[in-house]
C-alpha positions as CSV (number, residue, x, y, z in Angstrom):
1,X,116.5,85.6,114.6
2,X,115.1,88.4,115.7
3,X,117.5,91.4,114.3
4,X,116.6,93.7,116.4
5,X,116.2,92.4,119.9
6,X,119.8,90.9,119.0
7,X,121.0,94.2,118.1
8,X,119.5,95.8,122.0
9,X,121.2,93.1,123.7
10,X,124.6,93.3,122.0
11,X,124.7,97.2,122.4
12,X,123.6,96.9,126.0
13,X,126.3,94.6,126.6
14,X,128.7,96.7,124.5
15,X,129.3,92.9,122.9
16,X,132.0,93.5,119.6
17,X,132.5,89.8,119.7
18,X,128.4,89.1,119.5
19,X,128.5,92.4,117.4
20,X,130.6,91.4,114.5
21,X,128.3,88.1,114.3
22,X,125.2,90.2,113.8
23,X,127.0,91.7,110.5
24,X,127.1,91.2,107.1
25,X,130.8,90.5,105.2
26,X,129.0,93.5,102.8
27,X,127.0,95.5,105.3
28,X,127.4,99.5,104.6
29,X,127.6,101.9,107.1
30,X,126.4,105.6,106.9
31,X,127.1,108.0,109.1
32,X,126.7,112.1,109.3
33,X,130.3,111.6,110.7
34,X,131.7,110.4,108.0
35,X,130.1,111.7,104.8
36,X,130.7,108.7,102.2
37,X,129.5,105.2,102.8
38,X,131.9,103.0,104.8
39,X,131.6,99.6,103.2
40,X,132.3,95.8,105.2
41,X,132.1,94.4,108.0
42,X,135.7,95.4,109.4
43,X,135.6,99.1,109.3
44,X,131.8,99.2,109.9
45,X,132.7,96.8,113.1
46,X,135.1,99.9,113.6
47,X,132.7,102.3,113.8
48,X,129.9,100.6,115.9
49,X,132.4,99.7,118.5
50,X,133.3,103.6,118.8
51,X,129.3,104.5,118.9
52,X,129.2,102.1,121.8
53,X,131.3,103.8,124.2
54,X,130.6,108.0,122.6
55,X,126.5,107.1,122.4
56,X,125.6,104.4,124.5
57,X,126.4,105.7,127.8
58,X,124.5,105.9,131.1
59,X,122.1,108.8,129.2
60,X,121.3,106.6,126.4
61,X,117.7,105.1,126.1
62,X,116.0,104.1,123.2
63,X,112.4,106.2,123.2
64,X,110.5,104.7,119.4
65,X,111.0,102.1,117.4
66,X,109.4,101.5,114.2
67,X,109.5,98.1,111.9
68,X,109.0,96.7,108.4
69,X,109.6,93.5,106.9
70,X,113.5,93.4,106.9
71,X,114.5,96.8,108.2
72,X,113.7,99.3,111.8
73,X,113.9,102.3,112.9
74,X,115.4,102.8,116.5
75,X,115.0,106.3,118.1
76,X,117.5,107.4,120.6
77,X,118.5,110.2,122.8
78,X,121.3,110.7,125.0
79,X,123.7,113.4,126.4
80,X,127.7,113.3,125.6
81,X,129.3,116.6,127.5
82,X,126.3,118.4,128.5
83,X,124.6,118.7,125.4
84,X,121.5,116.3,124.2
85,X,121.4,114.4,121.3
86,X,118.2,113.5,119.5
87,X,118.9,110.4,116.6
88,X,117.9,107.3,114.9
89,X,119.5,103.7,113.8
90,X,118.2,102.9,110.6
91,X,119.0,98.8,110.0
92,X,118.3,96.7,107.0
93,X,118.9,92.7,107.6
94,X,119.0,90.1,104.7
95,X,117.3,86.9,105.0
96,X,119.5,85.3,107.7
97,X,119.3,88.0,109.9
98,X,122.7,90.0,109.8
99,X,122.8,93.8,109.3
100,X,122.9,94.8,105.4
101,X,122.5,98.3,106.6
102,X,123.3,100.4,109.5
103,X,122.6,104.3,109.1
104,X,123.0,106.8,111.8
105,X,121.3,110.0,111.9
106,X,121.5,112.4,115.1
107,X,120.7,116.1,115.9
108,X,121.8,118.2,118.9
C-alpha cells in the first residue's frame, strides 16, 4: 500500500471511515494545537476529522512532498478566514502501511 497516495485520497474525500483504516491502534498525534502528544487511534481519529473540514477546504493544495523509506513530508497551504497558512504533515507508517505517526506543523 502506498501510505501516502492512500492518505491524498481519503483527505480529498474527507473519508473518516477509510481514515480510521489507514491508522494505527498506537499511532501518536502531534499537533502545535495541542501541545502534548495525543496517543491512539480514537482521539487522533478525532483530531484528523476536525483538520478535514478547518484545513482542507476549497484553498487547500498540497505544493512539496518529500519521502523516505517509511515516513513523508507533505507541504500544504491554505486560507481559513482571510489569513494564509503555510504547513506540513509529517507521517511515519509501520510495515503494513498504517500511520505510526502524524505531526502537524503550520505558520500563518
Amino acid at each position: 500500500m502506498d501510505t501516502i497516495a492512500r492518505w491524498r485520497e481519503i483527505a480529498k474525500a474527507h473519508d473518516v471511515a477509510a481514515l480510521a483504516g489507514l491508522l494505527a491502534e498506537d499511532v501518536v498525534f502531534r499537533s502545535p494545537v495541542v501541545h502534548t502528544p495525543q496517543r491512539g487511534h480514537a482521539i487522533t481519529l478525532k483530531y484528523l476529522t476536525a483538520a478535514f473540514h478547518v484545513l482542507n477546504n476549497e484553498s487547500f493544495a498540497y505544493i512539496g512532498e518529500w519521502r523516505a523509506e517509511r515516513s513523508a513530508v507533505l507541504e500544504f497551504n491554505t486560507t481559513i478566514d482571510g489569513v494564509e497558512l503555510d504547513g506540513v504533515y509529517i507521517i511515519a507508517w509501520g510495515a503494513d502501511g498504517r500511520t505510526v505517526e502524524f505531526k502537524v506543523m503550520v505558520r500563518p
